[in-house]
N, C-alpha and C positions, 0 to 999 in steps of 0.2 A: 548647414550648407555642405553639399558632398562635393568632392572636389572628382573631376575626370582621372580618368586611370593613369595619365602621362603626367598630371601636373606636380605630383608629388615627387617623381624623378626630376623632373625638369625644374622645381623649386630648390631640391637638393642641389642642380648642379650649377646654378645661378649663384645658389650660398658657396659653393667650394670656388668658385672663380672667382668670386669676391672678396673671398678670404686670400687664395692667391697672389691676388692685385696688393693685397694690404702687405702681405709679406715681402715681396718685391717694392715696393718701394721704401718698408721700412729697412731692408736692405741697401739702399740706395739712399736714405738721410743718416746711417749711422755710417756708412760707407764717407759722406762727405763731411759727420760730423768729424769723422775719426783727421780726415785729410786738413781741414780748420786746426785740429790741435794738434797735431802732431806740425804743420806748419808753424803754431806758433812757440813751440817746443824747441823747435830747431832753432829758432829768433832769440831765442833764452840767451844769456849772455854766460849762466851757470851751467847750461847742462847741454847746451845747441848742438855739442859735440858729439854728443853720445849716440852708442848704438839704439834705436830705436825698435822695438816691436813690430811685426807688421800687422796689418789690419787681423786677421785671422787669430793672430794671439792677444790682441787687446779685448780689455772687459769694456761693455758698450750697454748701456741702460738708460731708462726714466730717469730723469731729473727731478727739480721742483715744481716745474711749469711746464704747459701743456706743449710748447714748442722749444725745450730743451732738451740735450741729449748728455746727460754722462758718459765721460771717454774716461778708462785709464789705460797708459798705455808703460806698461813696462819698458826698462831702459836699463842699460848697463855704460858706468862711467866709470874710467879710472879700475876695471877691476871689480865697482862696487854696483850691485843690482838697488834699482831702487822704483817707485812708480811715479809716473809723469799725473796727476789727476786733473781733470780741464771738463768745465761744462761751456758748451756751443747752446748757441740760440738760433735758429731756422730766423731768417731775415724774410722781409716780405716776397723779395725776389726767389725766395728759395736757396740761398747761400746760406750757410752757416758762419756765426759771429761769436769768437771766441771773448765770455763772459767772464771767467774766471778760470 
């Protein structure tokens, strides 16, 4: 099957806006993963204190599960650097639920 002379463009730019869409929002669930942990970080009793990293310098990746998010978020307490490590799980509403 031959495809029309426009479809091949127009197939291309269907796949880049869609790839777009996917980056933008995976933007937007590490963005809320990162705000879950670093909330429950501050509720910490050992380290609530401390200087926290902001979103832009924390490491954010795959977890174990398909709606987990790894957050580590560096911190300084007391003087001493150290890293905060928290996996969030996407809740059905779309909140993030800090798992460990």
């Amino acid at each position: 099957m031959k495809l029309a002379p426009f479809a091949r463009p127009a197939i291309a730019a269907a796949a880049l806006l869609a790839l777009a869409a996917c980056g933008e929002s995976s933007g937007k669930q590490d963005r809320a993963a990162y705000d879950a942990c670093l909330k429950a970080a501050q509720a910490d009793a050992k380290i609530g204190k401390a200087q926290f990293a902001k979103f832009e310098d924390a490491k954010i990746g795959a977890s174990t599960g398909e709606e987990e998010i790894r957050v580590n978020i560096p911190y300084e307490l007391e003087g001493k650097k150290a890293l905060h490590q928290c996996i969030a799980k996407k809740q059905t509403d779309g909140t993030f639920k800090v798992v460990f």
